[in-house]
N, C-alpha and C positions, 0 to 999 in steps of 0.2 A: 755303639757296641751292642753285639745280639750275643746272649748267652743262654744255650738251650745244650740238651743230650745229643752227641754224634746223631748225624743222621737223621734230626727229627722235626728240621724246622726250613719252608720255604723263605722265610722271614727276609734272611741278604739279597735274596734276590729281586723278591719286591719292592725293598728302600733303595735299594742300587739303582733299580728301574726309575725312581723317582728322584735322581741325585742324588742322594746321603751317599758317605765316604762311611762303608761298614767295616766292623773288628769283629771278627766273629770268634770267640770263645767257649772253649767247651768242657772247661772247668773251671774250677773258681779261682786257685790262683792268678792264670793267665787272666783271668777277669778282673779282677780285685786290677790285677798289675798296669792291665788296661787303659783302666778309671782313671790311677792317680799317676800316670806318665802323661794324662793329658789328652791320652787319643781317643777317647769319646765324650759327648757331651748329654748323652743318656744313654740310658743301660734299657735293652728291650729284652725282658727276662722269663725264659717260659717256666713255670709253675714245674716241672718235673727236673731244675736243671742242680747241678750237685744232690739229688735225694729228695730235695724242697726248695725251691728257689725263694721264697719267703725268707726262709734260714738265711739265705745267702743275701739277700738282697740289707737284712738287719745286719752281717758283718761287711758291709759294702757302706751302711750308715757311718756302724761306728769308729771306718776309715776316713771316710768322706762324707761328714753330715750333709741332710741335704740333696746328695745326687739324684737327680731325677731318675725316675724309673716309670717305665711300664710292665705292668704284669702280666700275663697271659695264661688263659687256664681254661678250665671247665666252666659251666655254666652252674657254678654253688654260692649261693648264696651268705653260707657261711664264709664259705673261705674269701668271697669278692669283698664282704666286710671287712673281715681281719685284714687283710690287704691292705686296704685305704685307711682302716684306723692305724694302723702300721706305720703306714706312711707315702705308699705307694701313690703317685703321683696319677695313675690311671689302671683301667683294669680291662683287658679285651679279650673277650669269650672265645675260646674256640670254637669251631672252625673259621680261621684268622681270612676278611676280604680284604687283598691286596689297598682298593683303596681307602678303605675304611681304617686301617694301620699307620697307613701313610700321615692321612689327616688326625690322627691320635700324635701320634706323635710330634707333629708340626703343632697341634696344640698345647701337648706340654710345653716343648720348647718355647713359645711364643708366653705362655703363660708365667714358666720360672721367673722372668725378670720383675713381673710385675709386683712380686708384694715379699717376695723370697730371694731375692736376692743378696749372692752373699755379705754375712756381715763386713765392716770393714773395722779396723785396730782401734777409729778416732770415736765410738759409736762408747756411749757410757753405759760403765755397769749398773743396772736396776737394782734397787734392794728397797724391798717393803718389809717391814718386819724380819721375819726369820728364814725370807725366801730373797732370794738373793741370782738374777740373772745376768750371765756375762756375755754379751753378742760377739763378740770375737772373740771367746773361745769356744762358744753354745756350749755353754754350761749353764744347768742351774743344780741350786746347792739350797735344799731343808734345811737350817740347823746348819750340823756337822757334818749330812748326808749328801752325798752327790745321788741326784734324779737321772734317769737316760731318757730323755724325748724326742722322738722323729723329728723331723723338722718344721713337721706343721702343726704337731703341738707345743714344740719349739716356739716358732712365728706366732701364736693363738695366744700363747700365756705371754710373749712381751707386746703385744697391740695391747692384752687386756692389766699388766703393768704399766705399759707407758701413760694409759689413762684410767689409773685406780680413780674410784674414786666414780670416774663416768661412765652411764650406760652407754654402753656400741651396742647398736640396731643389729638385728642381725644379721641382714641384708649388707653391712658395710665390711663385718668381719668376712662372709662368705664371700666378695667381691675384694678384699683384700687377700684373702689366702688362694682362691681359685680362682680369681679373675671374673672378667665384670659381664663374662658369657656366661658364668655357671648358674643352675637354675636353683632356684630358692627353696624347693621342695625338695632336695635332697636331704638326708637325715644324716649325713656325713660331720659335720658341724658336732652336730649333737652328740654323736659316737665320738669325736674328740675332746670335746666337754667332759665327759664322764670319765675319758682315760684318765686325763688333766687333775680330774678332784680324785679319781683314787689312789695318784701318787704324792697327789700335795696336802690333801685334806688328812685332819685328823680322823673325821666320822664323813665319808664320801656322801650319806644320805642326808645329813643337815649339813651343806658347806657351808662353810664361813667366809672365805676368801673369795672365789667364782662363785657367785650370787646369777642367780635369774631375775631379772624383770618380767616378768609374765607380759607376751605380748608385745613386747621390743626387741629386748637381748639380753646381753649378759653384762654382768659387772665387777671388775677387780676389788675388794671392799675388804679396806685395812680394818684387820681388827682393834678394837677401841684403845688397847695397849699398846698398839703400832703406830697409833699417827703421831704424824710429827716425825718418824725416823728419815733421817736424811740418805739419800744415797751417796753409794762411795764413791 
């Protein structure tokens, strides 16, 4: 699916040129409607589409956790950030090269299945303490509180539940959420780290729970009133 402004995108014609079977969308609901009838299996979304395709892309989330996306835009810094700690499965600068689009996109797709793939019903609910994750409904729950997380700080916080307790390298989570091509020097990681502890931690600048190893990675680390809580 390409979802961009009338008028303002070679985009279908270059994936068409390359095989993909394009939906081309020029508003959100026929987008949204798109997605979840089935007939795309990522959303290539230009940064100008409904007002801010960022906007859109987060009510496309909270439709369809998860759906892969690319984003397309300016060359800003800021906003390539916000993008990817969002959730945004890639990010391609404009002025967009035909084959360099091509190959983005054949990379998400190749990449989804590898460590994000969807949850399935038989997949048990985590719960450490007061934090409580549910993979087939991606949910997680503070407390009394429902959290909203992208899907790859979705996928970050249950690697780093399923092994409270152990430090993961951090080479192993980046190779688990991006695939075993991504390069290690990205700070991408880390910008989900910090979303991570400002929506679960109490004081985000001393965590308690996502702990650092200086020099390895990171670690799920039940507080001393927690251990021993069983999962449901």
């Amino acid at each position: 699916m390409v979802a961009h402004p009338i008028g303002t995108s070679a985009v279908p014609a270059d994936l068409e040129g390359s095989g993909f079977e394009v939906v081309v969308a020029t508003e959100a609901n026929a987008a949204l409607a798109a997605a979840a009838n089935g007939q795309a299996d990522i959303a290539v979304v230009d940064g100008r589409f409904d007002g801010d395709g960022l906007c859109f892309c987060e009510r496309l989330w909270d439709e369809l956790p998860g759906f892969p996306v690319l984003l397309t835009g300016p060359n800003d810094e800021n906003l390539i950030t916000r993008a990817l700690s969002t959730g945004a499965d890639d990010y391609l600068v404009l002025p967009l090269r035909p084959a360099e689009l091509v190959a983005r996109v054949r990379a998400v797709l190749r990449r989804a299945p590898l460590g994000l793939a969807p949850s399935g019903p038989g997949q048990r609910v985590l719960q450490v303490g007061d934090v409580r994750l549910d993979p087939a409904r991606h949910e997680v729950w503070l407390r009394s509180d429902r959290v909203h997380l992208p899907l790859r700080e979705f996928e970050l916080l249950r690697l780093l539940m399923e092994n409270t307790g152990i430090v993961l390298p951090r080479s192993t989570l980046v190779s688990k959420l991006w695939g075993p091509a991504a390069t290690l020097e990205s700070t991408s990681l880390e910008v989900h780290v910090r979303r991570l502890r400002s929506k679960l931690e109490d004081d985000p600048s001393e965590p308690k729970r996502i702990t650092t190893v200086r020099g390895v990675g990171y670690r799920y680390q039940a507080q001393r009133s927690e251990r021993g809580t069983p999962p449901l």
